[in-house]
C-alpha positions in Angstrom: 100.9 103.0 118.6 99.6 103.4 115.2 102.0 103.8 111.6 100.9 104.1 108.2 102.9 101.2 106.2 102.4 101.4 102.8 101.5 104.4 101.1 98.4 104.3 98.8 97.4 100.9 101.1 95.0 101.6 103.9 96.9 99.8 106.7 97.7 100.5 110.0 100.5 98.6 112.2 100.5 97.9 116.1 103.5 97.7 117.8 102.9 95.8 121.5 105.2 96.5 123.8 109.0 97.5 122.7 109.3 99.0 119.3 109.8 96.1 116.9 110.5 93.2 119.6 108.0 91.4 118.1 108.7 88.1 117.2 105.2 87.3 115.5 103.7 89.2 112.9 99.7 88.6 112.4 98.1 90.2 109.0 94.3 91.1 108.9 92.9 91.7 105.3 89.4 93.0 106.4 87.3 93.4 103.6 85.8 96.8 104.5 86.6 99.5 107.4 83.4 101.2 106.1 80.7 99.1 107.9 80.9 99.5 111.7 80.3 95.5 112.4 83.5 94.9 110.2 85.7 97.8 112.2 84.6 96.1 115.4 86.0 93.2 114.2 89.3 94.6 113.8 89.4 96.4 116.9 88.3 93.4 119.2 91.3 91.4 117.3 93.0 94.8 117.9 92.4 94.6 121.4 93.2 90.8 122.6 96.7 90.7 120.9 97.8 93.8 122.4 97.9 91.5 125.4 101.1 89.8 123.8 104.1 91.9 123.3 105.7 89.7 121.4 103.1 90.1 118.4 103.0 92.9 115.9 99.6 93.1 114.3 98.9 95.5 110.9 95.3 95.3 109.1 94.4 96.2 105.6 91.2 98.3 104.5 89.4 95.8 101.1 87.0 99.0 100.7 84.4 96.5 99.9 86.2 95.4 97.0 87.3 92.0 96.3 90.3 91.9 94.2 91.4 94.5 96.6 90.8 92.5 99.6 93.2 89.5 97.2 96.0 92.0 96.3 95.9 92.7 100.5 96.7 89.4 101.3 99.2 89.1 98.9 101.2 92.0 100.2 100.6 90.8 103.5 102.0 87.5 102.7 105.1 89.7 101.0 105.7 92.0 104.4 106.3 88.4 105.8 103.5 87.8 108.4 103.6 84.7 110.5 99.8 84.4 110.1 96.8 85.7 108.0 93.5 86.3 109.5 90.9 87.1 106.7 87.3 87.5 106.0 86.1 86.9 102.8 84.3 89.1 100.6 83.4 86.7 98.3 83.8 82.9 99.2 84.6 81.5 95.7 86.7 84.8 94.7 89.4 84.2 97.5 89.8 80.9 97.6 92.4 80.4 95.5 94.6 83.0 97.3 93.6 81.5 101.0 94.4 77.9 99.7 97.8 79.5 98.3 98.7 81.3 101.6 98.2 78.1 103.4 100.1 75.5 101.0 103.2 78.0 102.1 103.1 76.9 105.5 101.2 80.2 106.6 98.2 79.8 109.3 95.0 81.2 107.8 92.6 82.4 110.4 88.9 82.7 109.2 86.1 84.9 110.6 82.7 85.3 110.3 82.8 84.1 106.9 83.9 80.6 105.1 85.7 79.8 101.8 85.7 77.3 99.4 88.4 75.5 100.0 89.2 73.6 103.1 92.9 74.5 103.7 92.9 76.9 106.5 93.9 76.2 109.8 90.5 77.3 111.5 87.4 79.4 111.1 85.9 81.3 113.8 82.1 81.7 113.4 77.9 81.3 114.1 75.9 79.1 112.3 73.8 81.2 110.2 71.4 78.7 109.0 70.1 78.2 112.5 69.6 82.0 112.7 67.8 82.0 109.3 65.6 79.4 109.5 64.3 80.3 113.1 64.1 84.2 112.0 61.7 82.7 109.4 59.9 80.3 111.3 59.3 83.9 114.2 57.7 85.7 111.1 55.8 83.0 109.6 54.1 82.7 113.2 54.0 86.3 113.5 52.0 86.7 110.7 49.5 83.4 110.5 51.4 82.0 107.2 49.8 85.3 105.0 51.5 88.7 103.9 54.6 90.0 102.0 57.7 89.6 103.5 61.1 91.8 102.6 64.4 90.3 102.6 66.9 93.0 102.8 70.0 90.5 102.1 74.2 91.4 103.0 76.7 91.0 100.1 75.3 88.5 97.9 78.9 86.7 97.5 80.0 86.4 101.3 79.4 83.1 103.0 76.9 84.8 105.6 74.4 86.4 103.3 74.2 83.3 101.4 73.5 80.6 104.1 71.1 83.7 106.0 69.4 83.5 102.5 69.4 80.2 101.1 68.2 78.9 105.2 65.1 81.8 105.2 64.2 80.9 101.9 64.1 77.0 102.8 61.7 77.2 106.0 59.5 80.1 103.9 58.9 77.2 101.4 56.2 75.7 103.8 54.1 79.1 103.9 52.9 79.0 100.7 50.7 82.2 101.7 53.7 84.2 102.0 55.1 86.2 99.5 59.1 87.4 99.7 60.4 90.3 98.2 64.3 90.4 97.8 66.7 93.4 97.8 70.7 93.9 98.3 71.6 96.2 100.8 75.6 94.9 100.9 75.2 95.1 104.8 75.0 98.8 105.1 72.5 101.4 105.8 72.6 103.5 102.9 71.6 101.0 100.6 69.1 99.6 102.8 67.6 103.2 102.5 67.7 103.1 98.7 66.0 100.1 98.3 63.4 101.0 100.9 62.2 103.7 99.4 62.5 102.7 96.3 59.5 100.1 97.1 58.0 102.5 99.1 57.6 105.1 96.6 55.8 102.2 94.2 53.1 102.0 96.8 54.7 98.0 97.8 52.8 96.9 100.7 55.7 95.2 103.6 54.1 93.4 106.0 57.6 92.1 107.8 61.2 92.6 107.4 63.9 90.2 107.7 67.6 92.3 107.5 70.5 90.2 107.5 72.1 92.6 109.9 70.8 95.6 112.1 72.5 97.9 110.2 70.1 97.6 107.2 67.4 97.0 109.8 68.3 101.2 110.8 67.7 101.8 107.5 65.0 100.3 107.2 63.4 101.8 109.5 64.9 105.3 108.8 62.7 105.3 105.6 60.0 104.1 106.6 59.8 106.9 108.7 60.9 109.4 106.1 57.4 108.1 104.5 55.3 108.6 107.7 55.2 105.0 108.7 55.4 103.7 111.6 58.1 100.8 112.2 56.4 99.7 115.3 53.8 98.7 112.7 56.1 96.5 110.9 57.6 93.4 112.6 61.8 94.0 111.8 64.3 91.2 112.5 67.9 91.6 112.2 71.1 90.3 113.4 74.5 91.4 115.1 72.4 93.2 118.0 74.2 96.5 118.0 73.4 99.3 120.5 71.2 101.1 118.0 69.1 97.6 117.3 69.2 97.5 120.9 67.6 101.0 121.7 64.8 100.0 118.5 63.9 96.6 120.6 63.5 98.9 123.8 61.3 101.2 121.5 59.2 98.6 119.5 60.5 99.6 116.5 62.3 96.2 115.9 60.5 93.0 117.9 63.9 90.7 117.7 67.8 90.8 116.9 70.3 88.0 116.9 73.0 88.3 118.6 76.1 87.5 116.3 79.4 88.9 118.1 82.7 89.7 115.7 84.3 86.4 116.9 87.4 89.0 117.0 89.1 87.9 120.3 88.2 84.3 120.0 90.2 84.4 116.8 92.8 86.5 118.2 92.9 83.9 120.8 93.5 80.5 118.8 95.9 82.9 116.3 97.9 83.0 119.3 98.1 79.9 120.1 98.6 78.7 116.9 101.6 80.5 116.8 102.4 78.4 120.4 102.3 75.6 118.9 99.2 74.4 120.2 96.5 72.3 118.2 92.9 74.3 117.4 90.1 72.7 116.6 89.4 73.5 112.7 86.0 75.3 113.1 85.2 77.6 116.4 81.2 77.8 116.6 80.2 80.7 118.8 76.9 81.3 120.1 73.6 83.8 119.2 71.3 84.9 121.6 67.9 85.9 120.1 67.0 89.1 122.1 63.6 90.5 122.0 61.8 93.4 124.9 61.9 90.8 127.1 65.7 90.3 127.5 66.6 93.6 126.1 67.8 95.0 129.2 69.9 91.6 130.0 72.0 91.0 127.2 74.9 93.3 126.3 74.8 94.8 122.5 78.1 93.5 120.5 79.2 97.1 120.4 
């Protein structure tokens, strides 16, 4: 069952099994419930420690803001959890508090995204320069080495949109014929939108898109369509493949998605046995699966 906490803190608390026979309690300071990739995360974590009724689990809202997403773990650390599983907003911003929280004997699970430091116990992830650098190499073949490409990039501090950047921008350096345009869209539809239209309405001709997650690839094409284009005439890659990328693939309105799951049970998994006692290794590396029309129907969307 669910209980607000703290009041004024958007947190929620699972109790497994008896009412407070817990004997391990495992904090989650998300940085935002308000993207739909980041809730899944939650809930898949959500879901594999309610297999252990001796774990109580609670989980913290950042609303997309850092020093929110800081003050979280913090109070987390104060309620007394037994470990911390985190995703950083901003890699260099929460180091100092993730290094802190595991100097004090805490376990500090990553996901999806990396810190500075190196003193956490393990971080559960994909390698996002392999998707990058062979979602560039797909465009640069798709086009012949010529056009304008448009880089719709995640939050500019977090781990993922860096290395999905930095990785794309790297293999792009040997098409000299190509020219990239670059715009935040934070992750989320609505500001993929904005900036869409906003080089839209200047007439900007896009000959490609590379989204750093299919949820700005919806938006994407959402306004492209608000402006009478097609997107089947636009090659669109993204990553995560979610059920709407999924139905775009099926469609031709996106020609390829990477698959890049929430790594939520898999970090449930070694927070458990962390708490056992047992030894995990100190990165987890999880797989992607590039998923075009021709796998579409084979390959299960994250969520």
């Amino acid at each position: 069952m669910f209980k607000a906490i703290k009041a004024g803190l958007a947190v929620v608390l699972l109790l497994a099994g008896e009412a407070w026979s817990a004997q391990y309690l495992i904090g989650f300071a998300q940085d935002t419930l308000g993207n739909d990739w980041r809730l899944a995360q939650v809930k898949a974590v959500e879901r594999e420690l309610s297999k252990h009724p001796n774990v109580r689990f609670i989980y913290t809202d950042g609303q997309g803001d850092t020093a929110l997403q800081i003050k979280h773990i913090e109070d987390l650390v104060a309620q007394g959890i037994d470990l911390l599983i985190t995703s950083p907003r901003d890699k260099l911003a929460l180091s100092r508090v993730v290094q802190h929280v595991h100097e004090q004997g805490i376990p500090v699970v990553l996901l999806s995204r990396n810190v500075e430091t190196t003193s956490y116990t393990t971080f559960v992830h994909i390698d996002d320069r392999q998707i990058a650098m062979a979602a560039a190499e797909y465009i640069a073949r798709l086009l012949d080495g010529k056009g304008t490409v448009l880089i719709l990039e995640g939050i500019p501090s977090a781990s993922t949109a860096i290395q999905r950047t930095e990785s794309f921008l790297e293999v792009m350096s040997n098409h000299s014929g190509i020219k990239l345009i670059r715009r935040v869209g934070n992750y989320l539809r609505s500001d993929a939108i904005v900036q869409m239209e906003s080089l839209l309405a200047t007439g900007q001709q896009i000959d490609a898109i590379y989204a750093h997650s299919d949820s700005m690839a919806t938006g994407a094409r959402m306004a492209l369509k608000l402006h009478g284009i097609d997107p089947r005439h636009i090659p669109i890659v993204g990553i995560d493949y979610i059920s709407e990328a999924q139905q775009a693939i099926r469609e031709g309105e996106q020609l390829l998605s990477y698959t890049y799951p929430t790594g939520g049970e898999e970090g449930a998994r070694a927070a458990v046995k962390i708490l056992s006692g047992e030894v995990v290794p100190k990165e987890i590396l999880l797989n992607s699966i590039p998923v075009t029309r021709e796998n579409v129907e084979t390959v299960e969307p994250i969520f």
